[in-house]
C-alpha positions in Angstrom: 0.0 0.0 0.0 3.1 2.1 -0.1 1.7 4.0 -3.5 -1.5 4.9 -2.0 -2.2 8.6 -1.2 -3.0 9.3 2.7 -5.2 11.6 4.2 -3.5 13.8 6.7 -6.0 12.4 9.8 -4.4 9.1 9.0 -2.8 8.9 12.4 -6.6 10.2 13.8 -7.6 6.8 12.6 -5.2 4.7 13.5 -5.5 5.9 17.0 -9.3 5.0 16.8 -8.5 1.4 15.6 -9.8 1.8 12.3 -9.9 -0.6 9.4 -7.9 1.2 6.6 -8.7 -0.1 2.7 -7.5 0.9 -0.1 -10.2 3.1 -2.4 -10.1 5.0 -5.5 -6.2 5.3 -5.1 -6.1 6.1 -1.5 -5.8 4.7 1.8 -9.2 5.2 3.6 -10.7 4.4 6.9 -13.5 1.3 5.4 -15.2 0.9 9.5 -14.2 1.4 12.6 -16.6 -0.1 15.1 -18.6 -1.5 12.5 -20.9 -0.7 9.6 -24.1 -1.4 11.4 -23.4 0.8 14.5 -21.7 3.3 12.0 -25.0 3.3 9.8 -27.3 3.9 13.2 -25.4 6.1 14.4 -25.8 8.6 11.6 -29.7 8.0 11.4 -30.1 8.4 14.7 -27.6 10.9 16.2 -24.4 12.3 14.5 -21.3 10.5 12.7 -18.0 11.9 10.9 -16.5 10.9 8.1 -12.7 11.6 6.5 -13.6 12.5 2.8 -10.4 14.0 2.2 -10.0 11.4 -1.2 -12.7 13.8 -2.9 -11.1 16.0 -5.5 -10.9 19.8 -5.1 -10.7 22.0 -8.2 -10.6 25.6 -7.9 -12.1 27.2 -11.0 -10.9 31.2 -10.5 -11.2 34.4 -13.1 -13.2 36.1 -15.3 -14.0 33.4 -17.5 -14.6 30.5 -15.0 -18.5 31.4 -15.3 -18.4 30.1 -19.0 -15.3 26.9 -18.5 -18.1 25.3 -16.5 -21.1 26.2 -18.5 -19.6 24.4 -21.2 -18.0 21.6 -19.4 -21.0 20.7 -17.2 -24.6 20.0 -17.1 -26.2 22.6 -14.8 -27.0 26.3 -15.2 -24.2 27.2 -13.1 -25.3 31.1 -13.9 -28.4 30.2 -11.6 -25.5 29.5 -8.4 -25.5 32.1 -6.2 -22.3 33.4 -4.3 -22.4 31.2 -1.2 -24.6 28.5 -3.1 -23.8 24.8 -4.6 -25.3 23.1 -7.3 -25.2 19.2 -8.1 -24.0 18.3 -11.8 -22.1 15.8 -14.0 -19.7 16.4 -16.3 -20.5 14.0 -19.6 -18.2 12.9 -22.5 -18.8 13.5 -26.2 -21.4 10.6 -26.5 -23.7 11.8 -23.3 -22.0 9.7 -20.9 -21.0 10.3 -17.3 -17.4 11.2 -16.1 -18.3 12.0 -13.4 -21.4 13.6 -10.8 -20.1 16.6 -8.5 -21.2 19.5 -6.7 -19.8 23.1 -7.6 -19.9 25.5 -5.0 -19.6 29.3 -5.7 -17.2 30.7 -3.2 -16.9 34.5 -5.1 -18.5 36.5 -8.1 -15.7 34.9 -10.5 -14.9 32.0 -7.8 -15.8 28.7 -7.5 -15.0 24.9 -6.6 -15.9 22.1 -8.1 -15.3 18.7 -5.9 -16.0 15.9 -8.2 -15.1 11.7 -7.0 -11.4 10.7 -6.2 -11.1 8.6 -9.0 -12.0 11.4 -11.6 -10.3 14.5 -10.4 -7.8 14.6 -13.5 -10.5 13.9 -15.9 -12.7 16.7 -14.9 -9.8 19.4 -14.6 -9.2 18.4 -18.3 -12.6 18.9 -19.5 -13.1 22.3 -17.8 -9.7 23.2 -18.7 -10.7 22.1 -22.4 -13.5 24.6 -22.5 -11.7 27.6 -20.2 -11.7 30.7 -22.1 -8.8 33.0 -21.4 -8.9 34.2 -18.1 -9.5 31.4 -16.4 -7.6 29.6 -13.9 -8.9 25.7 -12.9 -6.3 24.1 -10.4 -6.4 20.6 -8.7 -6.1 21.6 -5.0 -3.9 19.0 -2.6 -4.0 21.3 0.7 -7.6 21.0 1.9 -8.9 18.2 4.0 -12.5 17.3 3.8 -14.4 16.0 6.8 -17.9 15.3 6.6 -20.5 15.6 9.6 -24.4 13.8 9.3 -27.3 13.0 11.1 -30.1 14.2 13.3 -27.6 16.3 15.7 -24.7 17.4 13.2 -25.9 21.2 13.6 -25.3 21.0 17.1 -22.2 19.6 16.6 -20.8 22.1 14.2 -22.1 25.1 15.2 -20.2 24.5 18.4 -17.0 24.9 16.7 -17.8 26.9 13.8 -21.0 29.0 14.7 -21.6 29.8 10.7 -22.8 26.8 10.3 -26.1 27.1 12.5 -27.8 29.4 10.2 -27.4 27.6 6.5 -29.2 26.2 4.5 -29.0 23.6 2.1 -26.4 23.2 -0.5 -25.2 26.3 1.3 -21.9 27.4 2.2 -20.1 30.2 4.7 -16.4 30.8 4.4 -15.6 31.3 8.2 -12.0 30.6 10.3 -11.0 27.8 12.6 -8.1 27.9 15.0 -6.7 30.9 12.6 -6.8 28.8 9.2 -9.7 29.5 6.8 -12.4 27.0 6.6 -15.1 26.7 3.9 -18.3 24.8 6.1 -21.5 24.0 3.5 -24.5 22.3 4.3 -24.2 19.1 2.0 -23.9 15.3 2.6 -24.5 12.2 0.9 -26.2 9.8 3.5 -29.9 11.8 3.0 -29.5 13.3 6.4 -28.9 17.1 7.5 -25.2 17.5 7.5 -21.9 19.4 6.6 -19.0 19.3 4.6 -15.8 21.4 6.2 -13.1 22.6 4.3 -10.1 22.8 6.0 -6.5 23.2 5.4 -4.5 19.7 5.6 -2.6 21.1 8.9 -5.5 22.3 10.9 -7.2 19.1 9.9 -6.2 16.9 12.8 -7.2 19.7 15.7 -10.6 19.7 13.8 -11.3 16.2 13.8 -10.3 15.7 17.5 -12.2 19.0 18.7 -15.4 17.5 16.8 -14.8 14.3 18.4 -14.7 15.5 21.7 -17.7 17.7 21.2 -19.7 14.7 19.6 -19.1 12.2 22.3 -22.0 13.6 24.8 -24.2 13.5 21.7 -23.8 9.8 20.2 -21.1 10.7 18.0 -19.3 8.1 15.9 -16.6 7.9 13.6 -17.4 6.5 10.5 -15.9 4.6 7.2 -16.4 4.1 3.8 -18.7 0.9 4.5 -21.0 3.4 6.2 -21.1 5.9 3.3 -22.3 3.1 1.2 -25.0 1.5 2.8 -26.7 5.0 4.0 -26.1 6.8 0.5 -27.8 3.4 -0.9 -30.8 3.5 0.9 -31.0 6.9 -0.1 -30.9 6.3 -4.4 -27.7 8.1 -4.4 -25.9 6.5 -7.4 -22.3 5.7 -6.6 -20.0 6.7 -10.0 -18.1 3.3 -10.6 -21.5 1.6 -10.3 -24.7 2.7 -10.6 -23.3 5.9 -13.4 -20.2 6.2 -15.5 -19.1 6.9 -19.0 -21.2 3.8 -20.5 -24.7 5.7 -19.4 -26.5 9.0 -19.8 -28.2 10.9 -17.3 -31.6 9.8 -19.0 -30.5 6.5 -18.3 -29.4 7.5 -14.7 -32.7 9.2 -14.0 -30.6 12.1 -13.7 -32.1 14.3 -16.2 -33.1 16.8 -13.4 -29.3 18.1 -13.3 -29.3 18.6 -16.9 -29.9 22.2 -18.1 -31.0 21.5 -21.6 -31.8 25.4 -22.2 -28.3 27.1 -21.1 -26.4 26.6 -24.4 -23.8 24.5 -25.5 -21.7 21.9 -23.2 -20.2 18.8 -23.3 -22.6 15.8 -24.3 -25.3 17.9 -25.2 -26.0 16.5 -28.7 -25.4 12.9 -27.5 -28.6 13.7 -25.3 -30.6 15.6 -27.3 -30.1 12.7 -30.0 -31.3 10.1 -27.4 -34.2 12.0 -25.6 -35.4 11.8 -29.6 -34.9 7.9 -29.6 -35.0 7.0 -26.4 -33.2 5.3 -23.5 -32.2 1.6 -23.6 -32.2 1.1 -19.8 -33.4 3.1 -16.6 -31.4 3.2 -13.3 -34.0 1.8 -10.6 -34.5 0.7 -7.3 -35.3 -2.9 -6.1 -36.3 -3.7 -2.5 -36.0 -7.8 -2.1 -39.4 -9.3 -0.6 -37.4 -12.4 0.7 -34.2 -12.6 3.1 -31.4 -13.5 0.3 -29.2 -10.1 -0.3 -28.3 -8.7 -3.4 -24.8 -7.4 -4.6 -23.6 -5.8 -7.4 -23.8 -7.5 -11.0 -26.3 -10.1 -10.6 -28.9 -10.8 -13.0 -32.6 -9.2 -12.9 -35.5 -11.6 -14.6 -39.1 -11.1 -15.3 -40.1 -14.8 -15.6 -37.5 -16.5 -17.6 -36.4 -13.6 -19.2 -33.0 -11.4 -18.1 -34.2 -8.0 -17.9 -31.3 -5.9 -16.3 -28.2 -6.5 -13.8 -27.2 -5.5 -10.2 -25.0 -2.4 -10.0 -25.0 -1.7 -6.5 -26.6 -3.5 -4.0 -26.4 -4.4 -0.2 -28.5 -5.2 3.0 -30.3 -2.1 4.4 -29.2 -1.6 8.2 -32.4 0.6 8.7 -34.8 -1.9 6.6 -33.4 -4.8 7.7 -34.0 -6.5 3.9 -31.8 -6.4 0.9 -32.0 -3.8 -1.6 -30.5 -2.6 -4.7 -29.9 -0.6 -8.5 -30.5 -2.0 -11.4 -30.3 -0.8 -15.2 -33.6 -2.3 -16.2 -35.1 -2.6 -19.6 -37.5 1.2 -19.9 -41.0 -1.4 -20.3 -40.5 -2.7 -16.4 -42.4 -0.2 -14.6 -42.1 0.8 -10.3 -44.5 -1.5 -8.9 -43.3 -4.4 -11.1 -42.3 -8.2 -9.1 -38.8 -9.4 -10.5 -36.3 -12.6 -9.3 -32.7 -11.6 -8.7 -29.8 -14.1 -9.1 -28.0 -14.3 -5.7 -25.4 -16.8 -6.6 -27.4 -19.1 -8.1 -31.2 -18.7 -5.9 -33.9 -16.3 -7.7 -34.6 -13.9 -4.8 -38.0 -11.8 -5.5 -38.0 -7.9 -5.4 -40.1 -5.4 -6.3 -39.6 -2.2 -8.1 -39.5 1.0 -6.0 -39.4 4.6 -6.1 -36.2 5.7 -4.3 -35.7 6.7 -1.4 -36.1 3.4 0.2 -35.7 5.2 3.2 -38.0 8.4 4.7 -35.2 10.7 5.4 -34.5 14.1 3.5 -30.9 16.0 3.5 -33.1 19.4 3.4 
């Protein structure tokens, strides 16, 4: 593992006993005292997560407005200073390099944080469409730590006030300690939480000031096993599995993060061409009606007849059944009874509107 990146709360989570894994080119804390009473903790109370593998790209000057117009799917014009929009940036044929958030930290300022695995290939797409004046830059000095559930307001407004009063997909540039800290109101588990900004150095006192804050409250520290199964039970699509280059947002049901009226950008006439013909598959949500659990890349069937494959699925700590996503063919409707293939035994699941959960980030 000696080529792996490292978060700079490494030693934070080796002190906690964490299980460290290796993910998308990093070394990353996967659980610490287990998925389950990572998962509840976050439902029911507060947990924090090291998300410091994300990618951070600052996208600066007078023409950063128009390098992401044209190298992703949102109206970004519609982001207001101290706002975030969610997005994707697609390839030529309408497929999905990636799904990000931008957030607009100034009038000609902004940051776009796209997945680990993708960082290089974004900052060469909006570097592709940057007019002159504009300067995007991968970012290696900022830490991200990530705080959800029921009582994370409570938790971060104790040690940076801003955060008490915003609202969602929000963001306040505040200070920490003396080091500037960018705190936003954001997650991806479907509960309230933040995302925290924070130079590498200053990231350690953070994490342990948060931890000693969130103890009295139910606190947790939690993994990457955790970040699955709660952004699952959400919908959330993970890029890698449920979206990537070989599927549209149409396909993804992402088309609500698509600004088909702003103008040119990347992909655009890939998906205006297919919203003419149509989509091959839809991204949906199964939820198993027996006990067997699903995983990724097992066949769906309708009778005797394979109509779509696994691309994420696990057991739902909160559900306490199996669930899962699944490009299915566009005929099988929500409501429909289908048979997954769990290693060889048809497990029966119905079609369901996501979220499989009731929870809202909001």
């Amino acid at each position: 593992m000696g080529d792996l990146r490292r978060t700079p709360l490494e030693s934070e989570h080796a002190a906690l006993g964490a299980k460290m894994g290796e993910f998308a080119g990093w070394l990353m804390p996967i659980e610490y005292s287990g998925t389950l009473a990572e998962h509840a903790a976050v439902r029911e109370a507060v947990g924090m997560f090291d998300v410091s593998h994300l990618g951070k790209i600052r996208v600066d000057g007078s023409g950063a407005l128009d390098a992401l117009q044209r190298s992703l799917t949102p109206d970004v014009s519609k982001v207001a200073v101290g706002a975030a929009q969610y997005g994707m940036a697609l390839n030529e044929g309408g497929g999905i390099v990636d799904d990000l958030i931008t957030y607009r930290t100034g009038e000609d300022r902004y940051l776009v944080v796209p997945n680990a695995a993708n960082v290089g290939r974004v900052l060469a797409e909006i570097r592709s469409t940057a007019p002159e004046g504009t300067d995007p830059v991968q970012v290696d000095d900022l830490s991200l730590l990530a705080v959800q559930g029921p009582r994370s307001t409570e938790l971060v407004a104790g040690a940076v006030p801003e955060a008490a009063g915003l609202d969602y997909l929000h963001l306040a540039e505040c200070s920490y300690g003396g080091a500037s800290v960018i705190v936003s109101r954001s997650g991806y588990t479907g509960e309230r939480g933040f995302e925290l900004f924070v130079p590498a150095g200053a990231a350690p006192e953070l994490w342990r000031d948060l931890m000693r804050r969130g103890e009295p409250l139910g606190l947790l520290p939690c993994g990457l096993g955790a970040r699955d199964t709660l952004r699952l039970e959400m919908g959330y699509p993970l890029h890698g599995n449920d979206i990537g280059e070989d599927h549209t947002p149409w396909e993804a049901g992402l088309g609500w993060a698509v600004a088909m009226d702003k103008g040119e950008f990347l992909g655009r006439a890939a998906l205006d061409r297919q919203r003419e013909e149509g989509v091959p598959a839809r991204l949906r949500a199964l939820r198993m009606t027996d006990r067997l659990i699903p995983r990724p890349h097992y066949g769906v069937f309708r009778g005797g007849e394979r109509v779509g494959e696994t691309t994420s699925g696990t057991f739902s700590p909160t559900l306490r059944v199996g669930i899962a996503m699944a490009y299915l063919s566009p005929e099988v409707a929500i409501g429909g009874a289908l048979e997954i293939d769990v290693r060889g035994r048809r497990g029966s699941a119905e079609v369901v509107r996501a979220p499989f959960v009731d929870r809202s980030p909001k």
